[in-house]
Wavefront OBJ file of the C-alpha trace (Angstrom):
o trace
v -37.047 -3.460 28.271
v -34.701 -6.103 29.290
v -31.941 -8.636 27.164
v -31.237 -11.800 28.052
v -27.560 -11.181 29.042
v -27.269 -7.536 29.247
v -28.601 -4.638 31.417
v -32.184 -3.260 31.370
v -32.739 -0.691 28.239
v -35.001 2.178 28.446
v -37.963 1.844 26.188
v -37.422 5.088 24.424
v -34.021 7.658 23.854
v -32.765 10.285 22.230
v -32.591 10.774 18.731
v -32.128 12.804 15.786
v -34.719 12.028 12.922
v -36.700 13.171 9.779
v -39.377 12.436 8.066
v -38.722 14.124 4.673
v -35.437 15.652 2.992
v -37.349 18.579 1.216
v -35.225 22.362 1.487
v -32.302 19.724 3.454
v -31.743 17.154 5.931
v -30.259 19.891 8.046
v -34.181 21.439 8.084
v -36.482 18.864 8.426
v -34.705 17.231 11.167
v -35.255 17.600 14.828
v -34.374 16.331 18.176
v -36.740 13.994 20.048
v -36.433 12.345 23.445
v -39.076 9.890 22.972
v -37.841 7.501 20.039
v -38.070 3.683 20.366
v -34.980 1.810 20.952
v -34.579 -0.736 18.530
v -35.735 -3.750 20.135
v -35.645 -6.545 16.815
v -32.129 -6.679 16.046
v -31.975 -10.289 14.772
v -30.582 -10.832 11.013
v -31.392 -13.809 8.921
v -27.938 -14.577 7.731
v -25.708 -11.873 9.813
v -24.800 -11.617 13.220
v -26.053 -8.150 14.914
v -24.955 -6.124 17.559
v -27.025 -3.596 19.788
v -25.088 -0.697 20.708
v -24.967 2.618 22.897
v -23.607 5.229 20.706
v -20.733 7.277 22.466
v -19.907 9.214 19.174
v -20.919 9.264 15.769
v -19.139 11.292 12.386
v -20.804 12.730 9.722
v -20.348 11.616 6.160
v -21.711 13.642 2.745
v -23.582 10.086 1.853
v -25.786 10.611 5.203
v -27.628 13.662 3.116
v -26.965 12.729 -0.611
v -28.918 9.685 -0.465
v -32.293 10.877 1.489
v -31.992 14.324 -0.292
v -31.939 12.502 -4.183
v -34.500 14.071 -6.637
v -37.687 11.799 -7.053
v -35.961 8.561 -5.391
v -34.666 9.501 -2.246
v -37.715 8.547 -0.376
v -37.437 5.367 -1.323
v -34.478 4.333 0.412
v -35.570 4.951 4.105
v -38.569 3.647 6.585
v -39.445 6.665 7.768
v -39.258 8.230 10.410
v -35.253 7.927 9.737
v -32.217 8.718 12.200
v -28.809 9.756 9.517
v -25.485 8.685 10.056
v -23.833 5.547 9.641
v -20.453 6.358 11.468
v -19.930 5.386 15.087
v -18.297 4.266 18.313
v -20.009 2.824 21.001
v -20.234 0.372 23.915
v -21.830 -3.258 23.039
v -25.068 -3.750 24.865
v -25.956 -7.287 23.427
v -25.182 -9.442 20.209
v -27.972 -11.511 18.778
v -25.733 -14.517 19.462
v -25.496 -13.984 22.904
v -22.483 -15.639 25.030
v -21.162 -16.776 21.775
v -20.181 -13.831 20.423
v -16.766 -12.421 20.037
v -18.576 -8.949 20.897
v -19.340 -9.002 24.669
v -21.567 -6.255 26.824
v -19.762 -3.556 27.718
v -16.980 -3.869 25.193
v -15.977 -0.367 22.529
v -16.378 -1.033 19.632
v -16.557 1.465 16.054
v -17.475 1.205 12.681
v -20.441 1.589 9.856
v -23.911 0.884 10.131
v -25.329 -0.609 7.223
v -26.438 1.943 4.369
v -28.923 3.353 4.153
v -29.822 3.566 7.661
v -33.063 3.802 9.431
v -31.958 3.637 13.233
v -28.353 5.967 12.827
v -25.893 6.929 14.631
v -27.001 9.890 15.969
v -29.316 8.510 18.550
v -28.121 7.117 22.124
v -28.585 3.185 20.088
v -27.930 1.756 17.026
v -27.978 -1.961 15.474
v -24.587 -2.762 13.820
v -23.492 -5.694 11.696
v -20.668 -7.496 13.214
v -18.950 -7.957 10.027
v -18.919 -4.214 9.728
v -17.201 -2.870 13.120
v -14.070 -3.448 15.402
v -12.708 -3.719 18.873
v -11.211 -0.020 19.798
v -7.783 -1.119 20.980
v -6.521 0.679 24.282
v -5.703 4.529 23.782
v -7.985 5.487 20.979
v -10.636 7.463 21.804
v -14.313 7.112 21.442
v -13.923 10.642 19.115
v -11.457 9.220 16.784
v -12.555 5.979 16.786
v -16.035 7.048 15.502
v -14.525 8.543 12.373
v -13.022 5.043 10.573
v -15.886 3.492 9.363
v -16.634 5.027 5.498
v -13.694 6.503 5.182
v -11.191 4.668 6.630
v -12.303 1.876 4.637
v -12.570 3.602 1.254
v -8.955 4.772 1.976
v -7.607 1.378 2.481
v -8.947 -0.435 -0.025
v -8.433 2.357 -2.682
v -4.585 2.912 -1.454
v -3.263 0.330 0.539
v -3.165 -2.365 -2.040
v -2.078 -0.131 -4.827
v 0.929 0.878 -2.847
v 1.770 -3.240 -1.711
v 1.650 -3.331 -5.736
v 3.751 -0.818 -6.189
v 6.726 -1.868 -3.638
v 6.792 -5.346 -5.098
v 7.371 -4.121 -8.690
v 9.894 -1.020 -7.104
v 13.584 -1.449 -6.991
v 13.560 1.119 -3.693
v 10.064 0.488 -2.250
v 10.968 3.146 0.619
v 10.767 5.493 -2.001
v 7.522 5.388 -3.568
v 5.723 8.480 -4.647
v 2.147 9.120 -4.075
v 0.122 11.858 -5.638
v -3.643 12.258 -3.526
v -6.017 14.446 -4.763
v -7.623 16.659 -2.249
v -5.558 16.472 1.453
v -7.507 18.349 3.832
v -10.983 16.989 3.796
v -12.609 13.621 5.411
v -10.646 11.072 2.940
v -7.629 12.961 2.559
v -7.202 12.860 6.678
v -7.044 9.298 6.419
v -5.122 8.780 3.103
v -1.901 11.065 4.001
v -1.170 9.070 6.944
v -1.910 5.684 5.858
v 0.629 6.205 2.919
v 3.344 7.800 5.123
v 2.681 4.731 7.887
v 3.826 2.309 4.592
v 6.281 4.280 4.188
v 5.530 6.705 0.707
v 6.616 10.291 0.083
v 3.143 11.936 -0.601
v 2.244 14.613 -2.569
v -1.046 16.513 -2.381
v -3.269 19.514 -3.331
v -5.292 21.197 -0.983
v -6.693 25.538 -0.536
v -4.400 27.966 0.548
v -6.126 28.173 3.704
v -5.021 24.181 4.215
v -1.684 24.154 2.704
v 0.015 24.576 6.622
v -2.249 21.947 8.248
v -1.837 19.723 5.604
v 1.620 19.976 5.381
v 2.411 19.581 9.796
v -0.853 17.826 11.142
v -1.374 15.515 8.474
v 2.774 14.630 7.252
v 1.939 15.655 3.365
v 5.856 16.221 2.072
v 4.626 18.494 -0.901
v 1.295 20.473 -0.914
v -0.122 21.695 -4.416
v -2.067 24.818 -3.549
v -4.954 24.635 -6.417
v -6.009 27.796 -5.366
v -2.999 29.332 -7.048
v -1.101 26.889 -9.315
v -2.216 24.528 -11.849
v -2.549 21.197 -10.337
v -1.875 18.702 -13.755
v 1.137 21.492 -15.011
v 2.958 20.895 -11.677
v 2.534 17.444 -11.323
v 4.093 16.768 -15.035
v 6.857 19.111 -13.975
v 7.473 17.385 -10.372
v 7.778 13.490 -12.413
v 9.655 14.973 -14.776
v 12.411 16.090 -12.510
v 12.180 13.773 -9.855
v 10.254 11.010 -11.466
v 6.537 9.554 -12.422
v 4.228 8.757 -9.083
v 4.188 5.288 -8.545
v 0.319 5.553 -7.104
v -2.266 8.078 -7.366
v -5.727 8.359 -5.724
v -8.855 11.244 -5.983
v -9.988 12.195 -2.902
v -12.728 14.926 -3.754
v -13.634 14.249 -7.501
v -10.926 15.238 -9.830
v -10.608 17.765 -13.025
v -10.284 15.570 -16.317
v -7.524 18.328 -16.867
v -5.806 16.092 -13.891
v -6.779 12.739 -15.030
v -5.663 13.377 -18.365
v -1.753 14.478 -17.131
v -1.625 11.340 -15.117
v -0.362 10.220 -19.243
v 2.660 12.069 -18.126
v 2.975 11.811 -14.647
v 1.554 8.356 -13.616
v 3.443 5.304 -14.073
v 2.017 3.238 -16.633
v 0.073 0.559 -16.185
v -1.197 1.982 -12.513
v -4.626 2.891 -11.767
v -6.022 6.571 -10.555
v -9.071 5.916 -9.036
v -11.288 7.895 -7.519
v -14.561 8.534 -5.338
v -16.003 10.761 -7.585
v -16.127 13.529 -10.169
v -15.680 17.048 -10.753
v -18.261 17.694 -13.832
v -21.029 14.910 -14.995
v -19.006 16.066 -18.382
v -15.479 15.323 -16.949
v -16.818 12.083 -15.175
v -18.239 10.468 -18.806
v -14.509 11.492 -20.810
v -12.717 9.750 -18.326
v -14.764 6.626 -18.440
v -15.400 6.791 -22.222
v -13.505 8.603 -24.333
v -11.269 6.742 -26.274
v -7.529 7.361 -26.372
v -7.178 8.009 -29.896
v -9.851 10.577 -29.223
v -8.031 12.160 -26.362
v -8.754 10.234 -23.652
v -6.208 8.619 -21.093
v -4.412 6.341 -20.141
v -4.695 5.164 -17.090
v -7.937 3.088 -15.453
v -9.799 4.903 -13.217
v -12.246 3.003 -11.252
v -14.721 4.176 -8.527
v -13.683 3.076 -5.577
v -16.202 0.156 -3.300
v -15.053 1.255 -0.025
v -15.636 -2.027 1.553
v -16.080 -2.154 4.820
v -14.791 -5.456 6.479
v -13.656 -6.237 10.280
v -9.969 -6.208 9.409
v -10.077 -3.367 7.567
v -11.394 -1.006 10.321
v -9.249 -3.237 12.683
v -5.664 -1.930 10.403
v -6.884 1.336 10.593
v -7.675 1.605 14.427
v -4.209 -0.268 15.118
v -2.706 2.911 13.005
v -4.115 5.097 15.401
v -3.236 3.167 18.346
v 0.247 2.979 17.137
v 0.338 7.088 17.322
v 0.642 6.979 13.306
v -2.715 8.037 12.439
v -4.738 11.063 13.925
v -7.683 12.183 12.512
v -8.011 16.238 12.622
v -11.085 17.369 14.237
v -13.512 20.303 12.196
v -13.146 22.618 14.943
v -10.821 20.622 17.172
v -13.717 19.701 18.876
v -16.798 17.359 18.734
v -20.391 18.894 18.229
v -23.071 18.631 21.149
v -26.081 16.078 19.947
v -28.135 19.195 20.146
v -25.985 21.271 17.207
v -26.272 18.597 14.867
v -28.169 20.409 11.621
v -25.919 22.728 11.978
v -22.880 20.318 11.108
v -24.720 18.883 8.543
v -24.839 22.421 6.832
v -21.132 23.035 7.905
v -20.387 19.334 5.711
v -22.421 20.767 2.759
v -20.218 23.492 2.523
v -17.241 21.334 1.177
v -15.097 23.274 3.677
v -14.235 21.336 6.459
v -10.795 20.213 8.210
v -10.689 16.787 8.701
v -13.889 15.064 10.445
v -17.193 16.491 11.672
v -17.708 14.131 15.216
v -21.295 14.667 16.985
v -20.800 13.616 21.230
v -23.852 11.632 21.306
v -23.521 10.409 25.051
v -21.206 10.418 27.805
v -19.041 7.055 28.207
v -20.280 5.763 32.078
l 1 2 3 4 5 6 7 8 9 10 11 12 13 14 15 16 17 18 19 20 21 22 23 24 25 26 27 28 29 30 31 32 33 34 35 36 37 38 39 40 41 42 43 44 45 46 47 48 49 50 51 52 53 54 55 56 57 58 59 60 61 62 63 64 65 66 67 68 69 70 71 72 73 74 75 76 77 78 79 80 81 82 83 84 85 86 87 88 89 90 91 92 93 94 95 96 97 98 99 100 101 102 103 104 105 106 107 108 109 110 111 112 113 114 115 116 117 118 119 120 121 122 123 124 125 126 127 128 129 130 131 132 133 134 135 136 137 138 139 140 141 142 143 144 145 146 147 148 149 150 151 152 153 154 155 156 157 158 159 160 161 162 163 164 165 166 167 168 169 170 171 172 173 174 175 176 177 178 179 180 181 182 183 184 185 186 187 188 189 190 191 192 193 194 195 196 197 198 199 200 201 202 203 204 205 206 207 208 209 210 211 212 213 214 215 216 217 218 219 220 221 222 223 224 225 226 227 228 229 230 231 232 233 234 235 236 237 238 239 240 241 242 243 244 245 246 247 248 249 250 251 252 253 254 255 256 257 258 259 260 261 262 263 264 265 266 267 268 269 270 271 272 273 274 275 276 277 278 279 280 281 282 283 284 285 286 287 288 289 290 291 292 293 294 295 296 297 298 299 300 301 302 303 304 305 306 307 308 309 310 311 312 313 314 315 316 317 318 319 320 321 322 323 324 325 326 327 328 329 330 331 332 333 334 335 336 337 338 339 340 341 342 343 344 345 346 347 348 349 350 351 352 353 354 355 356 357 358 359 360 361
């Protein structure tokens, strides 16, 4: 198979893919060599780009969607190739010449959710509203881990914390309480905040509390394993002041949400990406104040992914200010793949989970 202005594609490659999520993604996927490479990659409305995948990372929503109860078939052609996070080298846009994305060029990002052709096959179709040149000196292994959360991060944090120096009289000193430090959001929301500038707070295991505290910048680490997380936090504003911003990275404790009356500046939001408890999730959106509820809104975050979004976030890393840690400091061969995914399920990993899908030549 040939483009029009790029180089002659193989008919087939390799890919990860499944035809069912029954007992796991992790165990009903499997490696094939013979896949189709997507040859219709032409959008109504949106400009599309063909790329070879260099590296893809793993995110919780690649199982949690195919694996739902009763409706999870629905949301994929089958068969299906998971992962929506990726870097990778343009092979053709369907506007051809025209496009700011040229052959050849490395670019990372999301593919659109939920996928059918993935990341975690040697070529993907990407929307070009959805990914980002990869300036000079950020690798194809970092790079590949910005897309989902990268974005959630910066639109959860970033424009809390503009908000927050414009209303403070010493914006240098803002204080920023994240929930959960070590895993895939927290790697990207400790730097981000210390990049604008914020002294950050977070919680984290003991096993974490070190690598939280020197790889990541955190200036205070809550170890949950051994202290109460809401008790400390009304101590800490009450002897060296309320946070100014506050975000849940893993799906907080109502316990937490409902301190944030003593530790949170009023009037600021605590959102978050999910819940602890179904329970803990429906008091925080709906019990009333006068019934014990809180204060403070606490919204779900979108984490929209835009162009300029990923672009801030890949100049952080190319500015040396943002360097996400590695599960393993290492990537995972293509062929090793289910067992990441059950490595992800076990809610214990440092940082990002990266799969090397194919050599960069």
């Amino acid at each position: 198979m040939s483009t029009s202005s790029g180089p002659t594609l193989p008919a087939t490659m390799r890919a990860w893919i499944f035809d069912h999520a029954k007992g796991g993604i992790e165990k009903a996927m499997r490696l094939v060599s013979d896949h189709p490479v997507p040859e219709n990659f032409h959008h109504k409305s949106k400009e599309t780009i063909l790329v070879r995948v260099l590296a893809a990372s793993l995110n919780p929503v690649d199982y949690k969607l195919p694996e739902l109860p009763l409706v999870g078939g629905f949301f994929y052609k089958r068969p299906a190739t998971p992962a929506a996070d990726f870097c990778g080298r343009v092979v053709q846009s369907s506007l051809g010449g025209s496009s700011a994305f040229q052959p050849g060029q490395l670019v990372a990002g999301t593919l659109p959710l939920p996928t059918h052709h993935g990341a975690l096959a040697e070529y993907a179709v990407a929307y070009a509203d959805r990914i980002a040149p990869v300036p000079a000196g950020v690798s194809a292994e970092q790079a590949a881990t910005i897309g989902i959360c990268g974005a959630t991060v910066w639109t959860a944090l970033v424009p809390q914390i503009e908000a927050a120096q414009k209303r403070s009289a010493s914006p240098k000193d803002l204080r920023v309480f994240i929930n959960g430090g070590s895993g895939g959001i927290g790697s990207f929301a400790i730097p981000i905040a210390k990049a604008l500038g914020c002294h950050v707070t977070t919680t984290c295991s003991t096993a974490n509390v070190e690598h939280v505290r020197r790889q990541l910048g955190a200036d205070d680490v809550i170890d949950y394993k051994t202290s109460n997380v809401a008790e400390v936090l009304v101590s800490k504003a009450k002897s060296d002041g309320q946070f100014d911003v506050a975000f849940d990275a893993i799906g907080m404790p109502f316990s937490i949400y409902k301190a944030a009356d003593e530790f949170l500046v009023p009037g600021a939001a605590f959102p978050r990406i999910g819940v602890d408890s179904l329970l803990d999730g429906v008091r925080m959106m709906l019990q009333p104040r006068l019934l014990g509820g809180g204060k403070h809104a606490t919204p779900f975050v979108n984490g929209d992914v835009t162009s300029e979004r990923l672009q801030h976030v890949l100049e952080l890393m190319a500015q040396g200010k943002l360097t996400v840690p590695l599960e393993g400091d290492a990537t995972v061969p293509l062929e090793q793949v289910p067992q990441a995914y059950a490595r992800l399920k076990t809610h214990r990993v440092r940082g990002k989970i990266v799969v090397r899908v194919a050599e960069d030549n």
